[in-house]
C-alpha positions as CSV (number, residue, x, y, z in Angstrom):
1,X,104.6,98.6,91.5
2,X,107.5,96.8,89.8
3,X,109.7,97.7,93.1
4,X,107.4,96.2,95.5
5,X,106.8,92.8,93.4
6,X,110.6,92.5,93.6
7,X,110.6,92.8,97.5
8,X,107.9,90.6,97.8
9,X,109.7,88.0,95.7
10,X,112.9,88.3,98.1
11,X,110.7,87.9,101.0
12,X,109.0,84.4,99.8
13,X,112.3,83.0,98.6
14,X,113.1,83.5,102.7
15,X,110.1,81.0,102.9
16,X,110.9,77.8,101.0
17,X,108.5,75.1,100.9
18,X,106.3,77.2,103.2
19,X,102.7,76.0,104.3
20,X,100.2,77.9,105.4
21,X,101.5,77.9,109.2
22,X,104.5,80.3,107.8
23,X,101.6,83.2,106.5
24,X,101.6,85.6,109.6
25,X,105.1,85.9,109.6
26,X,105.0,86.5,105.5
27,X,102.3,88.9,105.8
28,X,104.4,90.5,108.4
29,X,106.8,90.7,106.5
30,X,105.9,92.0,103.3
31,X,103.7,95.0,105.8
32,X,107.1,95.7,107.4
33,X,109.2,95.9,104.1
34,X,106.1,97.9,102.4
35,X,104.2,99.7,104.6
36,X,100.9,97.7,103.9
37,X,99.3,94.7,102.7
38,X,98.6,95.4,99.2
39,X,96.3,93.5,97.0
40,X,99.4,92.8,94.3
41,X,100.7,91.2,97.6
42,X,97.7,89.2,99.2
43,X,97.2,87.6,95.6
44,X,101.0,86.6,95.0
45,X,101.3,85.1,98.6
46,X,98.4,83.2,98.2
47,X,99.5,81.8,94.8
48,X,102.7,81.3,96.6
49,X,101.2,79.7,99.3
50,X,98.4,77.8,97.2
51,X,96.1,79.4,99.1
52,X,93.0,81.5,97.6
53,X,93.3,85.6,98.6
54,X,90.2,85.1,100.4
55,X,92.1,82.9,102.8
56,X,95.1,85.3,103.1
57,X,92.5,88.3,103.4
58,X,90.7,86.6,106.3
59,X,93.7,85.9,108.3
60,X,94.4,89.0,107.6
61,X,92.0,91.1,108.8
62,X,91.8,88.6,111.7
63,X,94.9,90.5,113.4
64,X,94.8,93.7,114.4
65,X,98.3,94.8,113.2
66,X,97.6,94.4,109.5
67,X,97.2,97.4,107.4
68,X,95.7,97.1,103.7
69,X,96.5,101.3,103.0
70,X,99.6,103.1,103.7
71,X,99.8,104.7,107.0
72,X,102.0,108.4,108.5
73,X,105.3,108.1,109.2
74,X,104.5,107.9,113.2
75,X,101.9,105.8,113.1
76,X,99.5,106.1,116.3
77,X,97.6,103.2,117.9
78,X,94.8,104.6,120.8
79,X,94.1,102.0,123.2
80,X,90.0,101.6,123.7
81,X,89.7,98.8,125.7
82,X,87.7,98.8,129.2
83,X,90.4,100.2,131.2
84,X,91.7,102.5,128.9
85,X,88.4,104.2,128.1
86,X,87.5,104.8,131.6
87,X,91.1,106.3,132.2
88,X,90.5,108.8,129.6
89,X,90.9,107.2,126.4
90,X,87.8,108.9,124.3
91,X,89.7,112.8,125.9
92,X,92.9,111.2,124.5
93,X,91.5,110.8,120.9
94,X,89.3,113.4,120.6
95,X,92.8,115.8,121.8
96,X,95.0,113.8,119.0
97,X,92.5,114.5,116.3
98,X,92.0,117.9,117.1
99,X,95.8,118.6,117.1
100,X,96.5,115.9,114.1
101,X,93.4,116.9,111.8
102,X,93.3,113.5,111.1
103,X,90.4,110.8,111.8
104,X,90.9,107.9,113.8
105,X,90.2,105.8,110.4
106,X,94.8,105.1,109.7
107,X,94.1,107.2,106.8
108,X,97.6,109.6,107.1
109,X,97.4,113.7,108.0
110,X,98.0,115.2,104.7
111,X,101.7,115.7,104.9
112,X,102.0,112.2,105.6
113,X,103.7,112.6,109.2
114,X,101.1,110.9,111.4
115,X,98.1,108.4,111.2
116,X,95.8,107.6,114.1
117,X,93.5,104.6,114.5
118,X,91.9,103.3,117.7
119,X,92.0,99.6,118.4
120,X,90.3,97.5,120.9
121,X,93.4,96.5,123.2
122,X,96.7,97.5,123.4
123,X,97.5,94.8,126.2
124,X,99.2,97.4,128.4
125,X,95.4,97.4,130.9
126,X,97.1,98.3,133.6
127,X,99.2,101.4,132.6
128,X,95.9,103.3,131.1
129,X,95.4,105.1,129.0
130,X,97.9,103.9,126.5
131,X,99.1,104.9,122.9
132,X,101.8,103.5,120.8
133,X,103.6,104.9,118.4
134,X,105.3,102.7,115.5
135,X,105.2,100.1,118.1
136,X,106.4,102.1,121.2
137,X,104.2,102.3,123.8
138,X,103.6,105.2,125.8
139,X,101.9,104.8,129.3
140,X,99.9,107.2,131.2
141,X,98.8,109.6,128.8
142,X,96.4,111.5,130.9
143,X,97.2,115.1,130.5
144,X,97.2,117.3,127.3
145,X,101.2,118.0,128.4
146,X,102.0,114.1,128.3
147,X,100.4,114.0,124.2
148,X,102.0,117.2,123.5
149,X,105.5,115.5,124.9
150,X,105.3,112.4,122.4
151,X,104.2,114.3,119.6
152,X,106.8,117.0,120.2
153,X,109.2,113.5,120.2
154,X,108.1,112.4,116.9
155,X,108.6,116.1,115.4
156,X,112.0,116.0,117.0
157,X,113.0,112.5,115.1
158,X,111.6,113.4,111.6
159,X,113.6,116.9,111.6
160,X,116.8,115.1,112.8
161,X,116.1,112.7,109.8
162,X,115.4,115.4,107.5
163,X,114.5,115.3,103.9
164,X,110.4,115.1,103.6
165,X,108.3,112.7,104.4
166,X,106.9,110.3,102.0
């Protein structure tokens, strides 16, 4: 834990005199340099900040795209929003979970190579159903051969990478 107190020192000192207007972009940046928002980290911003964890845990939890567990490697968002679901969405994550094993809770497959979790809105209505994947979004995911294609993609990057996953 010693580590990640160290990086979430070097990310504050990026921040001086900050307010509470500067705490998305903290949070975001501690979850990007650490995988998740951990409680060691909600309670140091805040004292940082002067700001209760309460606070920091409700603005937190307010946005979508924060995380307080560690997620896969290729972490996959499921659109569920109107559009999406009547394109296919539900098909979409029922197919992912079946060939993940995984729930659509972000809790990571076992090796630690993918997480799924379904979120209201993607933004992308138009191009239904969508997925993303670490932030890239793939459009038009309507056939079993389209899922196979990105998941086959990931696989792909994580051998080229090599070593194991963590």
């Amino acid at each position: 834990m010693e580590h990640q107190c160290d990086i979430i020192e070097e990310i504050l000192r990026k921040y001086p005199n900050a307010t509470r207007d500067a705490l998305v972009p903290i949070l975001q940046d501690v979850q990007n340099a650490c995988g998740c928002l951990s409680r060691e980290a909600v309670i140091r911003i805040g004292a940082y900040l002067r700001l209760p964890a309460s606070s920091i845990y409700g603005v937190a939890t307010f946005y979508n795209q924060f995380r307080f567990r560690p997620t896969g490697k290729y972490h996959i968002l499921v659109c569920r929003g109107t559009s999406c679901h009547v394109k296919g969405a539900s098909s979409l994550l029922l197919l992912l979970r079946g060939k993940l094993g995984i729930r659509e809770d972000g809790v990571p497959a076992e090796d630690g190579l993918f997480s799924l979790e379904a979120v209201p809105c993607i933004g992308a209505c138009g191009l239904g159903p969508v997925m993303s994947v670490n932030g890239k979004l793939y459009a038009g995911i309507d056939s079993e051969k389209k899922l196979d294609a990105v998941l086959e993609e990931c696989r792909k990057l994580k051998d080229l990478e090599g070593g194991t996953v963590q």
